[in-house]
C-alpha positions in Angstrom: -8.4 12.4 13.6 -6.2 14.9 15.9 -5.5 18.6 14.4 -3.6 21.3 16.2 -5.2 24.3 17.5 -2.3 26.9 17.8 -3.8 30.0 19.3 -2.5 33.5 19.6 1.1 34.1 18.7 1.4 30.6 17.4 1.7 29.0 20.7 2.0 25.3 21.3 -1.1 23.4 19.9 -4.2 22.2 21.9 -5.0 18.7 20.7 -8.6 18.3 20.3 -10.2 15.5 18.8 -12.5 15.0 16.2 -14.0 11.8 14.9 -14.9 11.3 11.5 -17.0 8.2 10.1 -16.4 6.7 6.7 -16.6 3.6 5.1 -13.5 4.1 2.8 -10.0 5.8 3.9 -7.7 6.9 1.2 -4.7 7.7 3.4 -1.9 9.8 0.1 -3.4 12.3 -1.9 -1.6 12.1 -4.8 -2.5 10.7 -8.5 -3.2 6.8 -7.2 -5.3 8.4 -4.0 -7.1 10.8 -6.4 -7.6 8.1 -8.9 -8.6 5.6 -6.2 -11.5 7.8 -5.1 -12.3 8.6 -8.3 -12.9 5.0 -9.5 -14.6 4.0 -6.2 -17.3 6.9 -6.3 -17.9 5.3 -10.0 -18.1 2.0 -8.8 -21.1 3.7 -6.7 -20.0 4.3 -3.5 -21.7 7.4 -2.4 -18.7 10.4 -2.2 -19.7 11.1 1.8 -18.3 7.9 2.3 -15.2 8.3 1.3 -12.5 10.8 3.0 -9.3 11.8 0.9 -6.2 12.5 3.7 -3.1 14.5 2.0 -0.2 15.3 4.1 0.1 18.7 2.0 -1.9 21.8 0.7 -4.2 19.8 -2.4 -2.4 19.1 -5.5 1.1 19.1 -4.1 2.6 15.9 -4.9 5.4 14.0 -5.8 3.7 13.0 -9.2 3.9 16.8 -10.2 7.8 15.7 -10.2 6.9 13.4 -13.0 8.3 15.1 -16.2 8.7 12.3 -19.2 5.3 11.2 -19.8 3.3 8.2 -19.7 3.6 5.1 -22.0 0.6 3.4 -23.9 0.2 1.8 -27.4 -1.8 4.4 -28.7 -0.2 4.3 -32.2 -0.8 7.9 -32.8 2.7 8.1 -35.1 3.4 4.3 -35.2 -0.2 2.3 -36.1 1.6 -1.0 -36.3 2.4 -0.5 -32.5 0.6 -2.8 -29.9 0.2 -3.9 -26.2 1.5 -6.9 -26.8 5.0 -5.1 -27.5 4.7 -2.7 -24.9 4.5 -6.1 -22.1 7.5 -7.2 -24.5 9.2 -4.0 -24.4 8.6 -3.5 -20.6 9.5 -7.1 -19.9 12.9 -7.0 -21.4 13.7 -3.2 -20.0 13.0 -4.8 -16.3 15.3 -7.8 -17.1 12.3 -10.0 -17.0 12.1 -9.5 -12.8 8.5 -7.8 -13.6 5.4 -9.9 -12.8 4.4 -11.0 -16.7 0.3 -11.2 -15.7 0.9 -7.5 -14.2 2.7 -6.2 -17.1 0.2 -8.0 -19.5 -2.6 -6.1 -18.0 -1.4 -2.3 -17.4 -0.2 -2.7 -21.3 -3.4 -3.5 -22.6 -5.3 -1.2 -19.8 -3.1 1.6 -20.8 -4.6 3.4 -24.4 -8.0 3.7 -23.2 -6.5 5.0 -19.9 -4.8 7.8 -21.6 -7.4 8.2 -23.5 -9.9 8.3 -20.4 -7.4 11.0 -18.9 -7.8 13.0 -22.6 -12.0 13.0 -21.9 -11.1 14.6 -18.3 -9.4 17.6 -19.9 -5.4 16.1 -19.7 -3.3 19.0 -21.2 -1.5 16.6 -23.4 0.7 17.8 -26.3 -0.6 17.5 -29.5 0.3 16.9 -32.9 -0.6 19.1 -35.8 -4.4 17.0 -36.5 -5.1 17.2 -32.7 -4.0 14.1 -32.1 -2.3 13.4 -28.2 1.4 13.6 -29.6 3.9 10.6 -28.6 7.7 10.1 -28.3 10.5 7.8 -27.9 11.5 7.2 -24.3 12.8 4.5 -21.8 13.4 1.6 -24.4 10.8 1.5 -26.2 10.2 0.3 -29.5 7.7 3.2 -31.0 6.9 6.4 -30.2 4.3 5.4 -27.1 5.1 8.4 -24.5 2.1 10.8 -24.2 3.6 14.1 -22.7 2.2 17.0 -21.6 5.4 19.6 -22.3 7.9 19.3 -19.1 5.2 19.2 -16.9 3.3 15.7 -17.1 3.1 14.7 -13.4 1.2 18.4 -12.5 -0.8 18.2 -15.7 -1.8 14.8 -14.4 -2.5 15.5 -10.9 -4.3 18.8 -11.7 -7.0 16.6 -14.0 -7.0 14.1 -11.3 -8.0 16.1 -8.6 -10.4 18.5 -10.6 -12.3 14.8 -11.7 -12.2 14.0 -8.3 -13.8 17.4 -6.8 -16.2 17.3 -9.8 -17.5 14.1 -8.4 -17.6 15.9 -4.8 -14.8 13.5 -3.4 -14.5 15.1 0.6 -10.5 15.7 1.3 -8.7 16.9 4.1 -5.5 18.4 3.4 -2.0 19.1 5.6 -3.1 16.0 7.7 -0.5 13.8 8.5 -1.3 9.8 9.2 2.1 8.1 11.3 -0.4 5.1 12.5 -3.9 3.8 11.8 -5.0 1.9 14.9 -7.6 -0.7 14.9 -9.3 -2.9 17.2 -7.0 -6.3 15.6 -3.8 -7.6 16.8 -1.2 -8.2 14.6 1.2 -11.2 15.2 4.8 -12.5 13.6 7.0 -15.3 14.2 10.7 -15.1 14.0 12.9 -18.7 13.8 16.0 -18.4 15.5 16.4 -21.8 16.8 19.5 -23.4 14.7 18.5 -27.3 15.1 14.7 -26.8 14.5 13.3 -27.7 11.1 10.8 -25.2 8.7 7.5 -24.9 11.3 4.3 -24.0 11.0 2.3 -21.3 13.2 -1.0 -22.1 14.7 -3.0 -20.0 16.9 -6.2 -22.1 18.0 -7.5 -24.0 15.3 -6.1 -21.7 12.6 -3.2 -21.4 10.9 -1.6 -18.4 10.5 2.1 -19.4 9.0 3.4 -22.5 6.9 7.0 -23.0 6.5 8.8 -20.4 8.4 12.9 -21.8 7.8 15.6 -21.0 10.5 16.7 -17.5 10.4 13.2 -16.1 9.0 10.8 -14.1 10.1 6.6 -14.3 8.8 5.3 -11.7 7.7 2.8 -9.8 10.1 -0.8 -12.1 10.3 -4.2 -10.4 11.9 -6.1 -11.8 14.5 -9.3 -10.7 16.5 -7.8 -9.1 20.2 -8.4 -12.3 21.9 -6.2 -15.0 23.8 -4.7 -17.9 22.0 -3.1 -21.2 22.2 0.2 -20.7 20.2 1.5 -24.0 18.9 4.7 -24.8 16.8 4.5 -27.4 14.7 7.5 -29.2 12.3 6.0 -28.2 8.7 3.1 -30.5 7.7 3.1 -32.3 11.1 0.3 -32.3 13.0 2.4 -32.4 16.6 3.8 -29.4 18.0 7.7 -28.8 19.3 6.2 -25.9 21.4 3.0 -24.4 22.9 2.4 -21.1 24.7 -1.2 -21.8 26.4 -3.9 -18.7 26.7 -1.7 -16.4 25.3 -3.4 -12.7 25.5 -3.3 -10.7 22.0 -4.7 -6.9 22.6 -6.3 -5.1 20.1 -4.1 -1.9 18.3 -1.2 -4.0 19.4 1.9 -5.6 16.8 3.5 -8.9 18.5 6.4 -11.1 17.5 6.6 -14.6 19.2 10.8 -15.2 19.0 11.7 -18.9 19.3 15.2 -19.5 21.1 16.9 -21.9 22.4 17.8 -25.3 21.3 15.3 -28.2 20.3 18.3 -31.5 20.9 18.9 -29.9 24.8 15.4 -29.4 25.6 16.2 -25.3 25.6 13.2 -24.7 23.4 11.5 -21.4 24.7 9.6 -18.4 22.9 9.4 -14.8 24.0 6.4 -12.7 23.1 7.2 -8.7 22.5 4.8 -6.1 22.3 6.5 -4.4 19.0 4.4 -1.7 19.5 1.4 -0.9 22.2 -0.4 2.1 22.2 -1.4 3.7 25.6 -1.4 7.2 26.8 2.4 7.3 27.5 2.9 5.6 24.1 5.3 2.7 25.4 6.9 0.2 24.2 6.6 -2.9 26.0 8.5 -6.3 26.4 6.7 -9.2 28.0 8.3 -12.2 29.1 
């Protein structure tokens, strides 16, 4: 972790280092960072390994921006309402593009959530018996939106992060992450070779892409820093098209192997770039 010492007259920082060791990172300090270290220190990891970083003073967040409310099928007005019609509800409002297995389970998760938020001191409104009041919002079918006035995102965050320092959850705030480094390389593959069928990616004996089509590009794959043999294999085949022997992968490092060329004139070639290498001039690198 690097923070700024800016001396008298606020004068250019001194960058001095610190080094902080913890077995869990929660890099966003907002209501899923808060809630994140909240539900690991119950799981039982102990709160001095885990470290909060927020890139603002604590508490300020974008979920204090949050003013509706928060949907569940608590059925404080409407009793006949249900989970099961919240996924429907939710389902239909997101054109039925929503993961149903996802939507299934934050429905049914979500009435003893609000409740669990109610137990932590939530300032919800209430109804006239006490009751955590609901309205109609954002299609749906009963009154399911629990509200706290106009101000549900800060209500939220404020019991979030009074749980989480209750449960003596260490945070660091106005720290700003722009890159976690660590000691893997990170490799993708990018088809750009017109006359080439779907491959597959192998580096050694494993393989780290099936399928990749013409004009795609993999998603990024982790590896240990090592060197590799990188073969290119015709989906499902067992032969490769192309093989880059002993190639060198450095740890902190994000590489894209680029097929060109042609496969009928015997063109086939690959370039390697170093996307991104860390040093202490920070370059960016291309190697042949």
């Amino acid at each position: 972790m690097i923070q700024p010492d800016r001396g008298a007259g606020g004068a250019s920082p001194d960058l001095t280092d610190e080094t902080v060791d913890v077995s869990v990172l929660v890099i966003g300090a907002g209501a899923a960072g808060a809630r994140t270290a909240i539900e690991l220190v119950e799981q039982g990891i102990d709160p001095e390994d885990v470290l909060v970083i927020g890139k603002r003073a604590h508490g300020d967040a974008h979920a204090t921006w949050a003013r509706g409310g928060i949907n569940g099928a608590l059925g404080t007005h409407d009793p006949e309402d249900d989970p099961a019609i919240h996924a429907a509800d939710t389902l239909k409002e997101g054109h039925f593009l929503n993961d149903p297995g996802k939507v299934e389970m934050v429905t049914r998760r979500m009435p003893r959530l609000l409740r669990e938020l109610d137990d932590w001191g939530m300032a919800y409104s209430r109804t006239a018996e006490g009751d955590i009041d609901q309205r109609y919002f954002g299609a749906q079918s009963f009154r399911r939106t629990a509200f706290a006035g106009d101000h549900t995102g800060e209500s939220l965050l404020d019991t979030l992060v009074a749980k989480a320092q209750s449960l003596s959850v260490p945070y660091r705030e106005n720290v700003f992450i722009s890159r976690v480094l660590t000691d893997d390389a990170r490799i993708r593959f990018v088809h750009t070779v017109p006359d080439a069928p779907a491959v597959d990616i192998w580096a050694g004996d494993a393989a780290l892409f099936e399928n990749v089509a013409f004009r795609k590009t993999s998603s990024f794959a982790t590896v240990d820093a090592d060197a590799y043999d990188i073969d290119v294999r015709p989906a499902g085949a067992d032969d490769s098209v192309l093989n880059l022997s002993e190639v060198a992968f450095d740890g902190a490092t994000s590489y894209t192997v680029l097929a060109t060329g042609m496969l009928g004139d015997d063109t086939l070639d690959a370039v390697l770039v170093a996307d991104y290498v860390t040093t202490e001039a920070d370059d960016r690198t291309v190697a042949p």
